[in-house]
C-alpha positions, 0 to 999 in steps of 0.5 A: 081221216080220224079214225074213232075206234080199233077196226074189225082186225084184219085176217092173218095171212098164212096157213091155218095150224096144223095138228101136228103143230099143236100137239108138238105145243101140248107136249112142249106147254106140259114139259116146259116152264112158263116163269116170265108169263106166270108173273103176270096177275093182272088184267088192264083195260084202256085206250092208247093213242100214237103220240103223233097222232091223236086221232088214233085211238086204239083199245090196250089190254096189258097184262101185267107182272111186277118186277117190284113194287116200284115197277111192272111190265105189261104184254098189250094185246087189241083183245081179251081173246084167245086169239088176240094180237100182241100188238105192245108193250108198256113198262111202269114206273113209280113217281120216285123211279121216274124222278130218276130218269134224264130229262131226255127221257122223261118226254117218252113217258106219260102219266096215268093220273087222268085214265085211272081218275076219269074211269077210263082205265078199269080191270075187267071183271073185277069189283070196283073196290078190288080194282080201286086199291091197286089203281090208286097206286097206278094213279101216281105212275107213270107208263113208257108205251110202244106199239108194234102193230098198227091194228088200226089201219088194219093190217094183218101182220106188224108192218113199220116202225114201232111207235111210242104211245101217249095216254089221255090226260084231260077230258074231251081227248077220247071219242066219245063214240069210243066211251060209249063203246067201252061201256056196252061192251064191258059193262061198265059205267065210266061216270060212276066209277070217276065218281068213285075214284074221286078221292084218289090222287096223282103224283106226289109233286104233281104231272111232271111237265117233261112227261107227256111228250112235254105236250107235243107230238112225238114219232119214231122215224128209221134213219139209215145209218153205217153198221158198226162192225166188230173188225173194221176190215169186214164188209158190211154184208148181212145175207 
């Protein structure tokens, strides 16, 4: 069943936090430093969906810190929330950085060009042309996406194999029950901001036909294998 939308999450099982815990977590958040999560200065809204499977489409909220102009890393979780589920990661790349990678990796990434020029991606809260500087950058990157928690089959913890994710390259890919959810929701209007954003441009020499999973599927499978050990006469014993 194609499953048009990120479902109601499922309760998270376990105990609730104790007092205890959070003031441990008060003590530790005023003592101790936050450097890598301090970076980040940036808020990113679209959809995802598993390379493997198109039907399923999840809304991704990255959080995002440069690690120089040509790269940044992103924390996805499913909601803005306080409470919201890190369910992956996304690393971008510049088209001159992703120019570099083998062609063996370059299928794993996806281009960016379709979100930013369709409206699809957008900064929540912030005024279009604020967001219309830097997405004119993000326009000509390109993204390598896994996701850890399948929240849309409605899971309550991360179960599985982590899989890789595609972004949206052409029009008619996206639900539109999702579209029109997006906009209620955020208060956004997708059709003016692809009107906006008309001007902008991809990559410099165009979607390289190797991104995008080369236009087929792509899943992640786990495959049992021998454990190397460091002392070849070790047992393989991990308990």
């Amino acid at each position: 069943m194609a499953t048009t939308g990120t479902p109601e999450a499922a309760k998270i099982p376990g105990e609730p936090t104790k007092t205890g815990t959070s003031l441990v977590e008060t003590a530790t958040g005023a003592i101790q430093g936050f450097a890598p999560i301090n970076k980040i200065h940036q808020h990113l809204c679209g959809y995802h969906f598993y390379m493997h499977d198109m039907t399923r489409q999840v809304e991704a909220h990255h959080y995002c810190a440069h690690q120089n102009e040509e790269m940044r890393q992103c924390l996805i979780y499913d909601s803005q929330d306080a409470d919201a589920r890190l369910i992956g990661i996304e690393y971008i790349v510049s088209e001159n950085l992703f120019m570099t990678l083998p062609d063996s990796e370059k299928p794993l990434w996806h281009s960016h060009e379709y979100e930013v020029k369709s409206g699809l991606l957008f900064m929540p809260g912030v005024p279009g042309p604020v967001q219309r500087q830097d997405l004119e950058k993000v326009a000509k990157t390109y993204g390598k996406t896994f996701h850890f928690w399948q929240i849309d089959k409605g899971d309550g913890l991360p179960l599985g194999v982590p899989q890789i994710m595609g972004a949206f390259t052409r029009d008619g890919q996206l639900y539109p029950e999702i579209a029109h959810g997006l906009e209620e929701k955020y208060g956004v209007s997708m059709e003016k901001e692809r009107e906006k954003r008309e001007y902008i441009t991809g990559p410099e020499h165009g979607i390289h036909p190797l991104a995008n999973g080369k236009g087929k599927g792509l899943k992640l499978e786990l495959r049992e294998v021998d454990c190397k050990q460091p002392v070849e006469s070790v047992a393989r014993v991990f308990v």
